[in-house]
PALUM-206904 format. One record per residue (C-alpha): x, y, z; residue in one letter; residue number from 1. Coordinates in nm, 4 decimals. Example, Ala and Ser with C-alpha at 12.3 -4.5 7.8 and 13.67 -1.06 7.14 Angstrom:
{mise {1.2300,-0.4500,0.7800},A,1},
{mise {1.3670,-0.1060,0.7140},S,2},
//
This chain:
{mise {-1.9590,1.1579,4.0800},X,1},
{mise {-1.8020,1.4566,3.8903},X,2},
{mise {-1.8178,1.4134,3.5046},X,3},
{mise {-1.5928,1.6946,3.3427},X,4},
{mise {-1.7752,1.8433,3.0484},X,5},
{mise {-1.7198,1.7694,2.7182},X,6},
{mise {-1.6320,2.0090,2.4798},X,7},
{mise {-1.8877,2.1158,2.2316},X,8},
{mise {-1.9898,2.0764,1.9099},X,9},
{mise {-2.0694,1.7151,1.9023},X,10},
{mise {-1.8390,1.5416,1.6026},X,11},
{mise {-1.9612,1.2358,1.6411},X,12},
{mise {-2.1243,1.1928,1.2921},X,13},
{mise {-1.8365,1.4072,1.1078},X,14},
{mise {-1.6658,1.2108,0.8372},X,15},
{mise {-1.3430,1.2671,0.6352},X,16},
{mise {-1.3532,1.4472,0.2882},X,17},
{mise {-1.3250,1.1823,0.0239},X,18},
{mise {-0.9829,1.0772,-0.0390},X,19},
{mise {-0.7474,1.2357,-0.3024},X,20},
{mise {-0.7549,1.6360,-0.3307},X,21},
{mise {-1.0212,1.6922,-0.1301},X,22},
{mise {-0.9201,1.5335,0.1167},X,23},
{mise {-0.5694,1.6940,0.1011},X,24},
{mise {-0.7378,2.0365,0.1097},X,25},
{mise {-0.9403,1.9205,0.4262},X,26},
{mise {-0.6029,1.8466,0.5478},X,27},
{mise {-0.4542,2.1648,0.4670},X,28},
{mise {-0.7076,2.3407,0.6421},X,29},
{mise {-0.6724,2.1666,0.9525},X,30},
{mise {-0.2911,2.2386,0.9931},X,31},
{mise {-0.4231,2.5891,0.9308},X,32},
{mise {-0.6858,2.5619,1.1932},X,33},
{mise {-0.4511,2.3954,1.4493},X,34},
{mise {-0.1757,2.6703,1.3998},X,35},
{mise {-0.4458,2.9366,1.4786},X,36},
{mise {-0.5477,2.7460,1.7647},X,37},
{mise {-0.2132,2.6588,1.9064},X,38},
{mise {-0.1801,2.8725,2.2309},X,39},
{mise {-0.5529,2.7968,2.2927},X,40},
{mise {-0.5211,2.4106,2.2775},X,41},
{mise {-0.2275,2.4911,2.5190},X,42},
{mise {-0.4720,2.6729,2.8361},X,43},
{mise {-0.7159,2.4021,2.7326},X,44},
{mise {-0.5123,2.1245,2.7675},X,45},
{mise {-0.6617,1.9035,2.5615},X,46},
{mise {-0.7673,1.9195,2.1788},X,47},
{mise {-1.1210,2.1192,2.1444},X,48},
{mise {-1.3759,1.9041,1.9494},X,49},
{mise {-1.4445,2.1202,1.6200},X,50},
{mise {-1.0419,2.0651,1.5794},X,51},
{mise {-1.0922,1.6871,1.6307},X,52},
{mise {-1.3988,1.7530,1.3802},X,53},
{mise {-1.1317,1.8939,1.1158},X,54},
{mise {-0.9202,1.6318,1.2021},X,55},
{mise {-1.1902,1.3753,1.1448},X,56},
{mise {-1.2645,1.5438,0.8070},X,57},
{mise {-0.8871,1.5093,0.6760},X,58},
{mise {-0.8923,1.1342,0.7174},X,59},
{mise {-0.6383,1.0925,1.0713},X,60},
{mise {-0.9315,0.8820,1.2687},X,61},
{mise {-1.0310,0.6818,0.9929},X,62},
{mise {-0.6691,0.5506,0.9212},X,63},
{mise {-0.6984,0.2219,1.1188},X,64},
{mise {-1.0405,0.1736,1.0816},X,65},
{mise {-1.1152,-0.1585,0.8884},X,66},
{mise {-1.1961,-0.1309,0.4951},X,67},
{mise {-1.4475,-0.3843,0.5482},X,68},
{mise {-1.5903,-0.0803,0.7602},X,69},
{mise {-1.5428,0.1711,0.5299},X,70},
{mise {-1.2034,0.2911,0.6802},X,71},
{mise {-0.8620,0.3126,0.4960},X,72},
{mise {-0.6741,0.0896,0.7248},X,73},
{mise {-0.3847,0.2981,0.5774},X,74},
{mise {-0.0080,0.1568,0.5656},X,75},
{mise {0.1701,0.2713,0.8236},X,76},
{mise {0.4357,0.4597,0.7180},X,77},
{mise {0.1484,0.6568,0.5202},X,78},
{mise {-0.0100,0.7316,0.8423},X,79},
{mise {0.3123,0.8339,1.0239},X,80},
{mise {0.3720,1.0974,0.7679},X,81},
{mise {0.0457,1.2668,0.8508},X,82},
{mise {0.1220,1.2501,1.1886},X,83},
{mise {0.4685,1.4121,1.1231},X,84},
{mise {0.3008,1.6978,0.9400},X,85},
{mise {0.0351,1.7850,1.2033},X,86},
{mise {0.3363,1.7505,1.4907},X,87},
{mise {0.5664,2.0171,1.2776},X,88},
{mise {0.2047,2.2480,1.3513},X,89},
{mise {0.1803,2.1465,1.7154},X,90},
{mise {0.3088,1.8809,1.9454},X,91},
{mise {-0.0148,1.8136,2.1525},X,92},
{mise {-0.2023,1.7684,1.8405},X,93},
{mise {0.0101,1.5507,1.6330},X,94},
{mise {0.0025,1.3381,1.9628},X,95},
{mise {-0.3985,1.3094,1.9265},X,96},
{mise {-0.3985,1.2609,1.6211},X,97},
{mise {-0.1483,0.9578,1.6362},X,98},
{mise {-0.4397,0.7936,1.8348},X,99},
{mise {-0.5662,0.7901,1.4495},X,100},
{mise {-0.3550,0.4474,1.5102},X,101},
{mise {-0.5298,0.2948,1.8163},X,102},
{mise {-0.8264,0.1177,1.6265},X,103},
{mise {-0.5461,-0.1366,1.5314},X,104},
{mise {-0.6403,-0.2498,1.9429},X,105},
{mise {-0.9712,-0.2546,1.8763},X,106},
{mise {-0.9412,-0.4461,1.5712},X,107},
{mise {-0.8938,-0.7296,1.8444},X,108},
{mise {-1.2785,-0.6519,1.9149},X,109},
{mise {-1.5190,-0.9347,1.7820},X,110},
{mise {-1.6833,-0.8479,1.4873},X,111},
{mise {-1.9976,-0.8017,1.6219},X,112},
{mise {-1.8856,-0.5471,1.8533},X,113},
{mise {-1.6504,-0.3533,1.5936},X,114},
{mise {-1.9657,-0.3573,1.4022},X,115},
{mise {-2.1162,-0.1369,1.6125},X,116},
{mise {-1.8794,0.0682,1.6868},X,117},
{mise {-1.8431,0.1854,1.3452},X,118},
{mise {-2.2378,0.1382,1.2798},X,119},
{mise {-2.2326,0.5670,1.2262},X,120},
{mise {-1.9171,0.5378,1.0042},X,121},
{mise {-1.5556,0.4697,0.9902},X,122},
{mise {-1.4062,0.8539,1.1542},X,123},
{mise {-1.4408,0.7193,1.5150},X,124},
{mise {-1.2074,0.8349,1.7679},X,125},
{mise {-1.0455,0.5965,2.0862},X,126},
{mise {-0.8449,0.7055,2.3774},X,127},
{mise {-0.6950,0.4605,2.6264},X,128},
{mise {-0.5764,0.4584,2.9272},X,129},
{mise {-0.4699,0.1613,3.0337},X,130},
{mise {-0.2583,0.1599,3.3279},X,131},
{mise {-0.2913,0.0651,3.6041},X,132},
{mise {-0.4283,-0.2432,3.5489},X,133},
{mise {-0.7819,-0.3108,3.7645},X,134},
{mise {-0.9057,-0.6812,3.8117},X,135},
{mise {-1.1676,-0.7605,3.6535},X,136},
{mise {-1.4821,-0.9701,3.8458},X,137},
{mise {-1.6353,-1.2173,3.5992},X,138},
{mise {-2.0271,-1.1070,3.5611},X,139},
{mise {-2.2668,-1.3037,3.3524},X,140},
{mise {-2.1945,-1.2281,2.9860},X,141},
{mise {-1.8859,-1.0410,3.0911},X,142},
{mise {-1.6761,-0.8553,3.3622},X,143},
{mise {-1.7722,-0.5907,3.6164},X,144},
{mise {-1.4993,-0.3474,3.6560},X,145},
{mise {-1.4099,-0.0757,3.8942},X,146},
{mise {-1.0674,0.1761,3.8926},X,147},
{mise {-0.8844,0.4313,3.7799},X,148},
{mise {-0.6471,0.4750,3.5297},X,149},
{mise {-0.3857,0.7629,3.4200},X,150},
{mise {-0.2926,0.8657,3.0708},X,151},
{mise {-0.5956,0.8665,2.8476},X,152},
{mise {-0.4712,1.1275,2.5689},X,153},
{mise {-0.6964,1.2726,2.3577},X,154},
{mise {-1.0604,1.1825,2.6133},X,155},
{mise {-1.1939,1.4824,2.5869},X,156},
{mise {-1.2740,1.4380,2.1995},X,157},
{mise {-1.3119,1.0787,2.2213},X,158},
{mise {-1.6108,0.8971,2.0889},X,159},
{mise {-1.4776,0.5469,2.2450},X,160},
{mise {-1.2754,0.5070,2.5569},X,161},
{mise {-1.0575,0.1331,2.6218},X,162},
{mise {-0.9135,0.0701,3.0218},X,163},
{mise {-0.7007,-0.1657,3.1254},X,164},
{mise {-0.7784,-0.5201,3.2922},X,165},
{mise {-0.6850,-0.8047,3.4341},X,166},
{mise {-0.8455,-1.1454,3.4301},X,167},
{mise {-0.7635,-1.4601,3.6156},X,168},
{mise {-0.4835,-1.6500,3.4412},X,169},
{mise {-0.0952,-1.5518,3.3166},X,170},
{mise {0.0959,-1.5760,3.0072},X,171},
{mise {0.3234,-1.7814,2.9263},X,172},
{mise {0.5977,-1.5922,3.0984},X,173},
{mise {0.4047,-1.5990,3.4246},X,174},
{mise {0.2651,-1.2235,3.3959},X,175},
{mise {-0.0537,-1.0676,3.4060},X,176},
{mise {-0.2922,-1.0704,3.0077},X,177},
{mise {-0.3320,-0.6863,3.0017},X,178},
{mise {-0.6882,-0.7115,2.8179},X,179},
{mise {-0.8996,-0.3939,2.7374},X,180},
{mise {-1.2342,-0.3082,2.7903},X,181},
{mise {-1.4070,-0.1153,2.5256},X,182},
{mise {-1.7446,0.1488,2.6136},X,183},
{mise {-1.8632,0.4693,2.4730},X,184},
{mise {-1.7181,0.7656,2.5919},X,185},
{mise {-1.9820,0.8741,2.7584},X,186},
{mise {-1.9889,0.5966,2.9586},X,187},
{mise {-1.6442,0.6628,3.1399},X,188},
{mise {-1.6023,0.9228,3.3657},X,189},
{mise {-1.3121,1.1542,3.2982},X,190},
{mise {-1.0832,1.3318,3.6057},X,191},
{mise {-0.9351,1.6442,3.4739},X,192},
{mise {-0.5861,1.6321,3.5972},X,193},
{mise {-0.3539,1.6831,3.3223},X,194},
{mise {-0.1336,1.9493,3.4689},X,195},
{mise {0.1979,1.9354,3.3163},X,196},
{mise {0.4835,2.1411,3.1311},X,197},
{mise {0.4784,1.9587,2.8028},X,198},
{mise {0.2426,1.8122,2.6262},X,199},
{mise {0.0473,2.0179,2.8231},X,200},
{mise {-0.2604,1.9729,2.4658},X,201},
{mise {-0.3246,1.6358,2.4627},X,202},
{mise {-0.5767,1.6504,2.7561},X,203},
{mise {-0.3993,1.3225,2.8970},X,204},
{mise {-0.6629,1.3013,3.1910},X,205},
{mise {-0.7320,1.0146,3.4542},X,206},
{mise {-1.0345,0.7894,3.3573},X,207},
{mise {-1.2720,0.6110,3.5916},X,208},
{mise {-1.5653,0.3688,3.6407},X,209},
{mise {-1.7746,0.2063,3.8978},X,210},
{mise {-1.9052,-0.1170,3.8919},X,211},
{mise {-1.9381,-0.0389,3.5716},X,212},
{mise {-2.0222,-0.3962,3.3089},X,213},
{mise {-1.8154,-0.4999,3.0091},X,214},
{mise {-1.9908,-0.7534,2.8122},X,215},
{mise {-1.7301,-1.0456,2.6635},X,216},
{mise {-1.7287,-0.8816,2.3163},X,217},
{mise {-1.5746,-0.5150,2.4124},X,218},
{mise {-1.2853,-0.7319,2.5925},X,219},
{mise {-1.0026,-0.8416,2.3786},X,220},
{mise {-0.6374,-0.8942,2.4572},X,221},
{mise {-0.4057,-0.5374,2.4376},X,222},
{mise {-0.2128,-0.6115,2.1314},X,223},
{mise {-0.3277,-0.9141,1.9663},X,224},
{mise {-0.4019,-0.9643,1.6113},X,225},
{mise {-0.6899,-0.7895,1.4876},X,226},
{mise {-1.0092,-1.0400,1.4109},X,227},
{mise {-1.0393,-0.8603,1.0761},X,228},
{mise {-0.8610,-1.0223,0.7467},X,229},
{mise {-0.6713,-0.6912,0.6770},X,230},
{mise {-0.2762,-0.6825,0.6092},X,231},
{mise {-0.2856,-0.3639,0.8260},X,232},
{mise {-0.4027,-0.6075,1.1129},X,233},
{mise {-0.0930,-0.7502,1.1054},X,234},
{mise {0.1117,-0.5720,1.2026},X,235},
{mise {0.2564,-0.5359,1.5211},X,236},
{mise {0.0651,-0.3680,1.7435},X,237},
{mise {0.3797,-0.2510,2.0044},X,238},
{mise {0.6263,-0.1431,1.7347},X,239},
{mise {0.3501,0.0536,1.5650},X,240},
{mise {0.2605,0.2307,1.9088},X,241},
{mise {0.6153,0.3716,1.9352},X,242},
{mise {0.6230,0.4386,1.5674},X,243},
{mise {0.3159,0.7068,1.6210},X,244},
{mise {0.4530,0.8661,1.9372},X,245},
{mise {0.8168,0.9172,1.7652},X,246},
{mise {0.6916,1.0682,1.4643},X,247},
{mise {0.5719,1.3916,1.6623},X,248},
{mise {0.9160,1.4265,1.7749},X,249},
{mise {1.0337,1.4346,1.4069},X,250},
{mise {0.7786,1.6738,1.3428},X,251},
{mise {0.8459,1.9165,1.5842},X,252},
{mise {1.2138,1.8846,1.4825},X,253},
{mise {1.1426,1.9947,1.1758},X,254},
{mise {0.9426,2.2554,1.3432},X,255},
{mise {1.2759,2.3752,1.5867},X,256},
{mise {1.5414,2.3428,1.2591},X,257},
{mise {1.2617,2.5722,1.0109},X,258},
{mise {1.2014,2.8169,1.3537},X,259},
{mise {1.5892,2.8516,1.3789},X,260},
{mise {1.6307,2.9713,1.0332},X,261},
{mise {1.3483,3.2336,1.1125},X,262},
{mise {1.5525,3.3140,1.4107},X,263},
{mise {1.8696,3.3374,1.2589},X,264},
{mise {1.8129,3.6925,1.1106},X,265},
{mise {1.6311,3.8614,1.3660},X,266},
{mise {1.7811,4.1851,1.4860},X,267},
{mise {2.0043,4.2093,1.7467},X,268},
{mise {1.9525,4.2306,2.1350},X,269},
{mise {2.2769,4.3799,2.2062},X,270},
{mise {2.5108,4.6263,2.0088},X,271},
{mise {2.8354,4.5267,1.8617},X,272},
{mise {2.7186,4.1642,1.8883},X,273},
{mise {2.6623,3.9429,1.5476},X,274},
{mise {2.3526,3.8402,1.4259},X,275},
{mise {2.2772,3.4275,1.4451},X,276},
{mise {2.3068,3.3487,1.1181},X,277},
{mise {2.7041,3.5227,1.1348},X,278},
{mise {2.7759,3.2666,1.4226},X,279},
{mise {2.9887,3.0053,1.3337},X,280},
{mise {2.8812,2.7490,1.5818},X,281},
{mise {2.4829,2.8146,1.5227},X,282},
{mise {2.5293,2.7619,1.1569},X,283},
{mise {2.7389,2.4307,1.2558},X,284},
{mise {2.4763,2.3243,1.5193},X,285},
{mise {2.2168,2.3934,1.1939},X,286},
{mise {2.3529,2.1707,0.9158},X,287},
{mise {2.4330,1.8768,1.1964},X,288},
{mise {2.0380,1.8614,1.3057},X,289},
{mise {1.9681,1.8920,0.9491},X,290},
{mise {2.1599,1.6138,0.8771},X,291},
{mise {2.0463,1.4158,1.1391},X,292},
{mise {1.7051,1.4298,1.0896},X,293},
{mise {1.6806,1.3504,0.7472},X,294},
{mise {1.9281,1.0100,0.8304},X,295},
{mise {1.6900,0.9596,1.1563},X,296},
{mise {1.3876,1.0020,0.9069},X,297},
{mise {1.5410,0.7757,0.6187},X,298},
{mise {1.5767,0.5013,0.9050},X,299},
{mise {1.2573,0.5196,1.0545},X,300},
{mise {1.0532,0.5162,0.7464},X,301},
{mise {1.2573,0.2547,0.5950},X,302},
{mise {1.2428,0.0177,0.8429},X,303},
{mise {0.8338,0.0439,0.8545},X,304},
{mise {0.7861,0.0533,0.4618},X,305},
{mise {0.9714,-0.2954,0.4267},X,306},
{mise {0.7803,-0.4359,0.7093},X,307},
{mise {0.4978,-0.3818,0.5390},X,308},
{mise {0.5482,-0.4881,0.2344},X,309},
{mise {0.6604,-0.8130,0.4277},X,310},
{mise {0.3333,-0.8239,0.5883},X,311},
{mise {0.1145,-0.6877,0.2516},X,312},
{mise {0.2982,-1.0213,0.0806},X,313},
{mise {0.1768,-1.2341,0.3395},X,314},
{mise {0.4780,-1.3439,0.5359},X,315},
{mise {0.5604,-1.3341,0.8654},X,316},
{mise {0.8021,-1.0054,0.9968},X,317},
{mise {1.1574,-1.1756,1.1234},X,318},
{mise {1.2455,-1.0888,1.4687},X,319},
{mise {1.5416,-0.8521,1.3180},X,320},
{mise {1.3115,-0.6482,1.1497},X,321},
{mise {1.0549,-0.6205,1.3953},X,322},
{mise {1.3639,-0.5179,1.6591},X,323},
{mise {1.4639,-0.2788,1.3606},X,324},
{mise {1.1023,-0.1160,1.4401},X,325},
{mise {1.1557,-0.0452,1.7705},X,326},
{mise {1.4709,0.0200,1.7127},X,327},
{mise {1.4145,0.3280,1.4483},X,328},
{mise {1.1255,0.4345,1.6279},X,329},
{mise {1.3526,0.4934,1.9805},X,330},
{mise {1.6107,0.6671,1.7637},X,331},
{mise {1.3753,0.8967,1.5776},X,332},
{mise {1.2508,1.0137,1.8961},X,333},
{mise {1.5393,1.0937,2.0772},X,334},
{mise {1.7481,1.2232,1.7573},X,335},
{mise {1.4497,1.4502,1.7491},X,336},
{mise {1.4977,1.5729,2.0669},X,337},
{mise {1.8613,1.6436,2.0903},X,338},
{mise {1.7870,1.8463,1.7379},X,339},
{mise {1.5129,2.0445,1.9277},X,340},
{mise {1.7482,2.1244,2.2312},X,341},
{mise {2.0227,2.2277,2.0446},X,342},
{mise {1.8275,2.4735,1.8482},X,343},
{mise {1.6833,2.6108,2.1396},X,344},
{mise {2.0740,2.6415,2.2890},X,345},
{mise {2.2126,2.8407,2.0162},X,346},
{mise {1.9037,3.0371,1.9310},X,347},
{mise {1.9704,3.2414,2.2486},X,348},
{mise {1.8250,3.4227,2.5161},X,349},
{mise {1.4622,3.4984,2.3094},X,350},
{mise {1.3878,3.1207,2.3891},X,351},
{mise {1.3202,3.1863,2.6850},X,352},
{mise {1.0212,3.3679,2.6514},X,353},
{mise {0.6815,3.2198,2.7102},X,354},
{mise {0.5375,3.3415,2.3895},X,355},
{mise {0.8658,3.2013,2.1865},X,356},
{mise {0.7211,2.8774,2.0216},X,357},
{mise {1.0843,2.7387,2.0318},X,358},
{mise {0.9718,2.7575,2.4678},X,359},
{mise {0.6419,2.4971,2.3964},X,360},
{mise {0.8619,2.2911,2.1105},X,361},
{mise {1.1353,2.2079,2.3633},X,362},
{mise {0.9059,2.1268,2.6419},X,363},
{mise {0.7343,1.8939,2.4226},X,364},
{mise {0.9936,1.7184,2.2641},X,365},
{mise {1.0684,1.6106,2.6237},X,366},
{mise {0.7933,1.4635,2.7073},X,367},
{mise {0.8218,1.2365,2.3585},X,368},
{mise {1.1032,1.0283,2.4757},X,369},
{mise {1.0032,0.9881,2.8804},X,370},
{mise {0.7370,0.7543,2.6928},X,371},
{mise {0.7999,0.4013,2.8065},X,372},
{mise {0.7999,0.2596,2.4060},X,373},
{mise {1.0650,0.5269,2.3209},X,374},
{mise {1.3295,0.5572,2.6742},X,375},
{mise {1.6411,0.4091,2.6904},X,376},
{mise {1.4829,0.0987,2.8033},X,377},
{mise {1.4110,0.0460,2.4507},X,378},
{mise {1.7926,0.0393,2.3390},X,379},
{mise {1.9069,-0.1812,2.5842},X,380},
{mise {1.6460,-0.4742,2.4823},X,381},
{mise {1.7092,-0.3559,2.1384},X,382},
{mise {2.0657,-0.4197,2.1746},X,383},
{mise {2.0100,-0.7685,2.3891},X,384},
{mise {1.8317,-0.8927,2.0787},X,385},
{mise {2.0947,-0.7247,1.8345},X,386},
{mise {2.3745,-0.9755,2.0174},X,387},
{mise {2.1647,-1.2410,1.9617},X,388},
{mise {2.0461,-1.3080,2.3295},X,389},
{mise {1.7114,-1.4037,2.4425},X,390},
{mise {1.4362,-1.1292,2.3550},X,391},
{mise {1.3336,-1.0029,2.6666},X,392},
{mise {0.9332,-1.0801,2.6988},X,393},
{mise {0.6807,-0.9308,2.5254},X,394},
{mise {0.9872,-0.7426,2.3694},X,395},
{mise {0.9816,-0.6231,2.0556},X,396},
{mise {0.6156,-0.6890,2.0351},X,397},
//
């Protein structure tokens, strides 16, 4: 059985500066580090682990972690902003670092279980794939499992690694629990395959295991309410997933409109033709993404700061608003998008270049909106809801 290596130093035991300005400098510094490290992270393809170290140290993995475990268990919308500004530095990153989120699945974990995963402190990382699903064969104390699944973004700098399962027994619309399975990364075998245009960073690699044993208490249902008495553990798990992915694609819009600006004065290829900034339609093409990201990112962050408060009051989120989530999230994604492909239309022929960022920011962006929370899929039961049909199921989450 091929195990692919994993990247060295160990940051198992790093933890994140303490919060306020330190912590903002640690931040700083990372954005730094992943800027120098950009075209690196790239050939990798995946995050090296001294940047998931930095990363650890300016508070991303410890955002969803429990309080009762020493974590922040941030709001939301305070998290998505810190993915945002890690995205505007790199695509692939900011994706990672979204999976500063994920512990919201494990909060599902019993107690006694999330206890131990956070028995060496709160700045623990998870990656998940979780499709396919693989049956599960119920074992004494638990389930053996055996399979392969696709997608697990950020493994290589994982400390805990979740696959997908099923168990005898449906919902209540007939389908299939998805449950996870919780072990230590080291545990889980990972397939390097992540060969792709964008995204190309996030080391989204096949995972495996073999017969391997899941006691009952690192199984828990994908999605549920968290075990732990948090308001952050509240909220809903689905809408929150697409909330981290789109943010990256507002980041790296911001990333295309700021790039374009640099672009705009560069000197020209050509003689007798104008400079960007003296074309009409590129300063036109300018002011509209500008204007639609900052309506796109009024939305968005809108929409999750008054679920919260909702949820921080102690009342249950109304189906509108929890459509609303989805809803912002979809449009955030794919407003960021068309912003990044129209700057990389009128910015001309030097996009084309491999060594052009505007080349990797376009490829990304892509990649944002073929995710299943944020395609047009998304709309359409969006819009079912929004004319006050049925919700489709397990829609909006």
């Amino acid at each position: 059985m091929f195990m692919a290596p994993r990247p060295t130093p160990d940051s198992s035991t790093v933890k994140a500066a303490p919060a306020g300005p330190e912590r903002e400098a640690a931040f700083q510094r990372m954005l730094e580090l992943v800027a120098a490290r950009r075209g690196e992270i790239d050939k990798l393809t995946y995050v090296p682990r001294d940047v998931v170290a930095a990363m650890k140290e300016a508070g991303i993995f410890r955002a969803a972690t429990p309080a009762m475990f020493g974590g922040d268990a941030l709001p939301p919308h305070v998290f998505l902003e810190m993915v945002e500004r890690v995205s505007r530095v790199d695509g692939s990153t900011g994706w990672v670092a979204a999976f500063g989120s994920a512990n919201t699945y494990t909060a599902a974990l019993p107690l006694s279980a999330q206890a131990k995963m956070y028995a060496e402190g709160p700045d623990q990382v998870f990656a998940g794939g979780l499709y396919p699903l693989q049956p599960a064969q119920k074992a004494e104390g638990g389930w053996t499992v055996s399979g392969r699944w696709r997608f697990a973004s950020g493994c290589m700098g994982a400390d805990w690694i979740g696959v997908g399962i099923t168990t005898p027994g449906n919902d209540a619309s007939g389908l299939p629990i998805v449950r996870m399975a919780v072990a230590p990364a080291h545990e889980v075998e990972i397939v390097p395959n992540w060969d792709v245009i964008g995204m190309q960073g996030t080391g989204s690699h096949d995972t495996r295991v073999e017969n391997k044993f899941y006691a009952e208490e690192w199984v828990c249902v994908r999605g549920a309410p968290g075990v732990v008495d948090e308001p952050l553990y509240r909220y809903p798990a689905m809408p929150y997933q697409a909330q981290v992915h789109a943010a990256v694609n507002l980041g790296l819009a911001r990333a295309a409109l700021d790039l374009a600006v640099e672009m705009s004065g560069a000197a020209k290829l050509m003689p007798g033709h104008a400079r960007l900034a003296d074309r009409a339609y590129f300063r036109t093409t300018l002011a509209k993404g500008e204007a639609a990201l900052r309506a796109a990112r009024l939305f968005y962050y809108d929409a999750a700061a008054k679920a919260w408060d909702v949820i921080a009051a102690g009342d249950e989120l109304s189906l509108e608003l929890r459509t609303l989530l989805r809803l912002s999230a979809t449009h955030a994604a794919q407003t960021g998008n068309d912003i990044v492909q129209d700057c990389y239309r009128v910015c001309g022929m030097a996009t084309i270049e491999k060594t052009n960022r505007m080349q990797q920011i376009a490829r990304d962006a892509m990649v944002v909106i073929q995710h299943q929370s944020l395609n047009d899929a998304t709309l359409e039961n969006c819009g079912t809801i929004l004319t006050g049909l049925a919700p489709p199921p397990n829609f909006p989450g």
